[in-house]
C-alpha positions in Angstrom: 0.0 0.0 0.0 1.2 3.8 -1.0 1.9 5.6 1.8 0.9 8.8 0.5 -3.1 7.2 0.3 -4.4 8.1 4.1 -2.5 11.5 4.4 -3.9 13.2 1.0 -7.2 11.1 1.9 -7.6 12.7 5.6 -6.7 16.5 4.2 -9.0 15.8 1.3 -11.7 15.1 4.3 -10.4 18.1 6.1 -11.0 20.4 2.9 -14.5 19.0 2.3 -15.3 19.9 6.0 -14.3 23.8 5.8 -17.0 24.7 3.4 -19.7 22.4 4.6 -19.2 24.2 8.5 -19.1 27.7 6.5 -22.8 26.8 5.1 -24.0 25.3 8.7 -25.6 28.3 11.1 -24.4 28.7 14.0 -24.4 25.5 16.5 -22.9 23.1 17.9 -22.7 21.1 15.1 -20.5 24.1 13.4 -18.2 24.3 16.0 -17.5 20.3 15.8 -17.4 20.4 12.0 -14.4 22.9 12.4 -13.2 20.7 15.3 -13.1 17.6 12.6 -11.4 19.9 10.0 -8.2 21.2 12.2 -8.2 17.3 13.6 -8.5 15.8 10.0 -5.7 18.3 8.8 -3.4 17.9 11.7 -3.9 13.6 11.5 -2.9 14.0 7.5 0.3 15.8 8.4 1.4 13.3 11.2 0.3 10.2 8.7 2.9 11.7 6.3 5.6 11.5 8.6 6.4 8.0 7.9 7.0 8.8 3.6 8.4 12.2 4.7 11.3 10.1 6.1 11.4 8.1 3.2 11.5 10.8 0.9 13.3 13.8 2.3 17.1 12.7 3.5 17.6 15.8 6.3 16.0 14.3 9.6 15.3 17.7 10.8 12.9 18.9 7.5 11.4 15.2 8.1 10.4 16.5 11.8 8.8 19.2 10.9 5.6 17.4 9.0 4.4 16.1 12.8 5.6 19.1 14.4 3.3 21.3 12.1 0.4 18.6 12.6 0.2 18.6 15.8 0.1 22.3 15.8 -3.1 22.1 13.7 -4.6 19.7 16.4 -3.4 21.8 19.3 -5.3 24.8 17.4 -8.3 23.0 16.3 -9.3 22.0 19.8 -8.1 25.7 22.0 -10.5 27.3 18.9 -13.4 24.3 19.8 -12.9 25.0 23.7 -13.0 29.1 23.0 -15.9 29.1 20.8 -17.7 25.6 20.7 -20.8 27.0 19.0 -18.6 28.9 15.7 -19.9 32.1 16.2 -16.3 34.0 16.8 -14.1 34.0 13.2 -11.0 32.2 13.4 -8.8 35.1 13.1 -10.1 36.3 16.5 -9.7 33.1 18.2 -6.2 32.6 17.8 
């Protein structure tokens, strides 16, 4: 199996998320479909660690796909615990 499949699969799920949460009013259910896109995102960048080894020879540039993923999922759940209904923009959150 390609390794590439589940990372480009969970940001493709991540990038269907973000527009679907900009058409739902504000709720709850907003606030967890933006929960589920950071998480989806920040999952496909530490799934890619394991072919950004493969493929990039510098350990340190390989250490930064997981580092920058688990930002995203540190984000995605201070914006959810901030604002768990959507009804601040992201901008202000952060």
């Amino acid at each position: 199996m390609n390794l590439t499949i589940v990372p480009v699969s969970l940001i493709i799920l991540a990038a269907v998320s973000v527009p679907a949460a900009m058409l739902i009013p504000r709720s709850r259910a907003k606030g967890r479909m933006r929960l589920a896109g950071s998480l989806l995102l920040g999952m496909g960048f530490i799934s890619e660690f394991p072919a950004a080894l493969h493929d990039v020879p510098p350990l340190w540039r390989a250490a930064l796909v997981p580092i920058g993923g688990l930002f995203l999922v540190w984000a995605g759940i201070r914006k959810y615990r901030r604002d768990p209904e959507g009804r601040t923009s992201p901008a202000q959150i952060l």
